[in-house]
N, C-alpha and C positions, 0 to 999 in steps of 0.2 A: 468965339465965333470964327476968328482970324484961323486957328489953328483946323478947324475943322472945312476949310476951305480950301488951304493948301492941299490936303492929301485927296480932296475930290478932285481938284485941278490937275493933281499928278497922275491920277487914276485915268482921266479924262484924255488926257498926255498922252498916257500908253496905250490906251485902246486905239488913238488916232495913228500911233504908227505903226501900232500893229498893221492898221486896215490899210494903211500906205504903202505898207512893203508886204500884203499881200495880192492889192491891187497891184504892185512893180512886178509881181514874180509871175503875171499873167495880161492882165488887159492893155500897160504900158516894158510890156518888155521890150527889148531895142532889139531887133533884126540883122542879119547884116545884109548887107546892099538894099537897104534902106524899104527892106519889104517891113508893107503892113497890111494887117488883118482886123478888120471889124468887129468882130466877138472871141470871144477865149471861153475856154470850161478849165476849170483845175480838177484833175480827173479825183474820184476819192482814195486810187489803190495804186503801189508802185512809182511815187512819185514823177505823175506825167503831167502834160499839161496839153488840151488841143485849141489849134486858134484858128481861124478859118474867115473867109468873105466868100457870100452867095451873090454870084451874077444872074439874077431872076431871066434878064433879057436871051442868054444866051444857055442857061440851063446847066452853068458848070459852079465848083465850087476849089476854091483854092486854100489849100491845108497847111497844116506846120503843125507835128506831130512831135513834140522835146518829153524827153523821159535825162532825167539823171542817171548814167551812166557810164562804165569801165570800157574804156579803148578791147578791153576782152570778152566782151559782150554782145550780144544783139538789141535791135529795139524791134517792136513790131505793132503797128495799126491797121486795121481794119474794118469792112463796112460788110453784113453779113445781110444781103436782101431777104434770106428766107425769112428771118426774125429769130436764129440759132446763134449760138456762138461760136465754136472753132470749125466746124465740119460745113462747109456753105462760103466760108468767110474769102471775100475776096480782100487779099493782102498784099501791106509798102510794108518791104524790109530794110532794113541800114543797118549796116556794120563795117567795122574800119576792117582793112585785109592786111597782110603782114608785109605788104610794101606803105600802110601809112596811109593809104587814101582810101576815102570812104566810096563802101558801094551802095547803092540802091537799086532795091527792084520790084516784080513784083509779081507774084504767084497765087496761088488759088487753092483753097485747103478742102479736099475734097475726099479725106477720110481720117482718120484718127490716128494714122501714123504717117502725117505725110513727109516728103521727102523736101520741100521747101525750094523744091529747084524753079529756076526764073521760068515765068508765062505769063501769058495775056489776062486781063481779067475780063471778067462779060461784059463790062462799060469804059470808055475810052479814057484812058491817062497820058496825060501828056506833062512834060516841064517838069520828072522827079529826079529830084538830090535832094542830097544829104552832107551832113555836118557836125563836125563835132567841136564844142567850145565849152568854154568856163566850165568841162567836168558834163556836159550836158550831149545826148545827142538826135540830131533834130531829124528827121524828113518831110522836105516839101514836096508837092505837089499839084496836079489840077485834076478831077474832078468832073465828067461829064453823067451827072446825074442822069439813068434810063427815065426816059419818060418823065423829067421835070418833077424827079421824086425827092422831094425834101425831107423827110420824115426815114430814120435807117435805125439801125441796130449797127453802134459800132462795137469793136473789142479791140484790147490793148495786150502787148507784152513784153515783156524785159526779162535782163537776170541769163537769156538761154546763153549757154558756153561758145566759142568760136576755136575752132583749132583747124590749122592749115586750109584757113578761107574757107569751113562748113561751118554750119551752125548749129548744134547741139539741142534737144530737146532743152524747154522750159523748167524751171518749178510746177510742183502743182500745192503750191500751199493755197492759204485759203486767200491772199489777197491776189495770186493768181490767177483763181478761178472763179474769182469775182470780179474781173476787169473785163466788163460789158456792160452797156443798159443803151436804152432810147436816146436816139439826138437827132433835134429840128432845126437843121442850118437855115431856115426861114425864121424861125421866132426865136432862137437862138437856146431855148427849153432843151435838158437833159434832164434822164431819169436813170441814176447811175445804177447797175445792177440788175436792171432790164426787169423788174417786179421780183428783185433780189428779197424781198426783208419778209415775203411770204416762202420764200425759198431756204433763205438760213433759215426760219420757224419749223421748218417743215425737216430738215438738217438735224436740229437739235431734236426736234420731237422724237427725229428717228435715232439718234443718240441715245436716249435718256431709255424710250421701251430697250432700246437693245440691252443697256451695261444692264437694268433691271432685269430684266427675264436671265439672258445669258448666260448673262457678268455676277449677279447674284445670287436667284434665286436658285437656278440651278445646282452649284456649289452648295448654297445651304439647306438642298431640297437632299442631296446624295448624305450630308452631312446626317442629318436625321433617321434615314434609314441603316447610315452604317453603324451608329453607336448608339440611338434609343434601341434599336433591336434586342440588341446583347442584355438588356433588361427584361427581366420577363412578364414583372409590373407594366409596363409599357405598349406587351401585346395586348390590342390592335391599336391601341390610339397611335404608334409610330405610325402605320400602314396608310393612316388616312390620312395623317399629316405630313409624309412624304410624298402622296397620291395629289393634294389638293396644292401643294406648294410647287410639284413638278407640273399639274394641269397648267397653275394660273400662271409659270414660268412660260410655260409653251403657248399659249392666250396672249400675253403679252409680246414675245418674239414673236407672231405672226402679224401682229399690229406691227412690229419693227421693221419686220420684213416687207409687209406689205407701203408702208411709207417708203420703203428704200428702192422699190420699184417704179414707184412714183415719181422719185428725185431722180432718177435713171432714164425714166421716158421724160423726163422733161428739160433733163441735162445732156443734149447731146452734143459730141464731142468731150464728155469729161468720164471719164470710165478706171476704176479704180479696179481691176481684175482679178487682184489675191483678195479682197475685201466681198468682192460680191460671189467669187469660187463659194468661198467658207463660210456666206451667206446661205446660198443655197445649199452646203452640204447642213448647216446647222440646223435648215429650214426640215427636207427628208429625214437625216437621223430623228429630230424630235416627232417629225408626225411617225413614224415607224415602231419610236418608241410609244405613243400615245395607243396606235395599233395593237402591243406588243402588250400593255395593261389589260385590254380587253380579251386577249387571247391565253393568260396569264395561268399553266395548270396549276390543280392541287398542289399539295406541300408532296400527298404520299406518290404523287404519279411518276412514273416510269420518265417523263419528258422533262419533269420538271428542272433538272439539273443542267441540263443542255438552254431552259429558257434563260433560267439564271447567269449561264455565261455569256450566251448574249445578251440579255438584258443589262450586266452591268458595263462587257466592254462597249457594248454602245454608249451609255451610260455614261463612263470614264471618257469617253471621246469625246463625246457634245460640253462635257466639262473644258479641256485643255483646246477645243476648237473656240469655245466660244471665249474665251478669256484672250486668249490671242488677237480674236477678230474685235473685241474691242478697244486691245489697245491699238490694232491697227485702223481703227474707224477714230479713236481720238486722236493721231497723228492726221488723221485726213481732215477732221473741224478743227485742230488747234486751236483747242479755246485755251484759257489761263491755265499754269499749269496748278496753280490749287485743285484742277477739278479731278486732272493724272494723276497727281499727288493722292486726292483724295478716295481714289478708287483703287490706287495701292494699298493705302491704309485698309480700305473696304478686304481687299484681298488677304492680306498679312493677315489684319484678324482672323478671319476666317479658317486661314492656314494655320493658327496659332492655336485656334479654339479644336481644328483638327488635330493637332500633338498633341494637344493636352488631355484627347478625350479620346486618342490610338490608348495614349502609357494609364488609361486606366481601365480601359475595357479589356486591356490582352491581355493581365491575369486574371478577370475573371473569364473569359472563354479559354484558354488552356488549363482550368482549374475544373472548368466545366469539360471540356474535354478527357481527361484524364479520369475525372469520374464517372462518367459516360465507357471508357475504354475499362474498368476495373469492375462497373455493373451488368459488361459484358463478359467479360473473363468469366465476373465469378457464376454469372446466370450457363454458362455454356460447362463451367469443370460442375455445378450442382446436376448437370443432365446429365455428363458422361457414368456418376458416382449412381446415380439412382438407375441408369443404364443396367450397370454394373451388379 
């Protein structure tokens, strides 16, 4: 009995300090010049933390903004009234400059490339600095909420470069572009990610049709018409199963596509621009080529040689476009890398099952060819003889 008490006691032990010294690293951190603040959030991304007191009476709110951070670095908070993230967002900047003292300031981000230079924001700040200590660094604040409005959309940032006192674009990894969500300096309620967790669903959704249609099926849809063909047992079942594998690739990457438009109008401020280019080119090529089946001549017509080179260099395009844009769409969700890992694997084979099935069909089609070139020889000297 003894024995099985001690280890719940110690178990009991640890969870208590845990919640000690994660209540220390937020609602009883120490200040210096003996400021305190009424509520704290420990943000979920970027290791930040915000602390804050609401003066109901006079309508203002006073901040402390700490992010863990390099003397080489920026921090950045802000409160975005529209309910968007970067593009709206009225922004406190701090970063130490190369004489050693911290500056704070504070600007207004009012496009997708902006320039981060000091200005006014739409509602009154007063009493900002900034601070760096124990590796941390901080900006305080005040606060004059428009119109007694408690309820904002803020967003956070760290990690951007500094050199000769500018500041450098951010990361856009994924716990960068998820530091925003809802906060109510009245009831002290945050909702980290701003209705994030239908947004990454919506993320992956769009992941998954993509490397599928694209990343897959494509590949193994060209795979099928290049080497069952060369069988002649195979005509037509290749045709249709080339046909119905490249439809439901293209079915599928429109549902991709279409979610990716989604995540786009709903993400503003975050725009990924080689990713959504080769989005849309992958989008055109494949409906062109869907066009391009229906238009499809005879074997014996005059045209048909010309569809065929475009049909396949289209073809071969939407292959090496979409494989590209997927792995630069899994650099954009950064999920685990078993999932990279395992869509190489996907790839390799695929690449593997093509070598293996080039070195057995090119002797029989120059075998077939050759016989083809000897049935006409001898079909053209028996006319010249009977000519004769």
């Amino acid at each position: 009995m003894e024995t099985t008490i001690r280890p719940t006691l110690l178990f009991i032990c640890m969870i208590s300090l845990f919640l000690l010294s994660s209540a220390q690293s937020c609602s009883n951190y120490a200040f210096s010049r003996n400021r305190v603040f009424s509520s704290c959030s420990t943000l979920p991304y970027l290791n930040a933390n915000l602390h804050w007191k609401y003066n109901p009476s006079s309508g203002t709110v006073e901040i402390a903004y700490r992010a863990t951070q390099s003397t080489s670095r920026w921090i950045a908070w802000a409160i975005n009234l529209q309910g968007g993230q970067m593009v709206g967002s009225q922004t406190l900047v701090a970063f130490q400059k190369s004489t050693g003292a911290m500056s704070a300031y504070t600007t207004s981000i009012d496009s997708l490339s902006p320039t981060m230079q000091q200005g006014k924001l739409s509602f009154p700040v007063s009493n900002i600095d900034a601070e760096y200590r124990n590796g941390e660094m901080i900006i305080y604040a005040t606060l004059t909420l428009p119109n007694n409005r408690t309820t904002v959309t803020q967003v956070w940032q760290e990690e951007g470069p500094v050199q000769g006192d500018q500041i450098g674009m951010h990361p856009t990894t994924k716990a960068n572009m998820q530091a925003f969500g809802k906060l109510d300096f009245l009831s002290g309620q945050t909702m980290t990610t701003g209705g994030g967790n239908s947004r990454i669903r919506r993320r992956n959704v769009h992941g998954v049709l993509s490397v599928v249609s694209w990343g897959v099926l494509m590949p193994l849809g060209v795979i099928i018409a290049r080497y069952m063909k060369v069988f002649k047992s195979a005509d037509p079942a290749w045709f249709y199963l080339h046909a119905a594998c490249q439809t439901s690739a293209y079915a599928v990457g429109v549902a991709g596509w279409g979610t990716g438009l989604k995540l786009g109008s709903d993400s503003v401020g975050i725009q990924y621009d080689t990713h959504r280019n080769i989005g849309i080119a992958l989008f055109s090529l494949g409906t062109l080529q869907v066009f391009a089946l229906l238009m499809r001549p005879k074997k014996d017509h005059k045209y048909r040689l010309y569809w065929n080179i475009y049909h396949h260099s289209i073809g071969y395009t939407v292959i090496i476009l979409g494989i590209i844009n997927v792995f630069k769409g899994l650099d954009i969700l950064d999920p685990e890398k078993k999932w990279k890992h395992a869509y190489i694997g996907i790839i390799a084979t695929l690449g593997g099952i093509a070598v293996f099935l080039e070195a057995i069909t090119w002797p029989i089609v120059l075998k077939r060819k050759r016989s083809s070139e000897k049935s006409h020889h001898g079909a053209n000297g028996y006319g010249y003889g009977q000519t004769a």
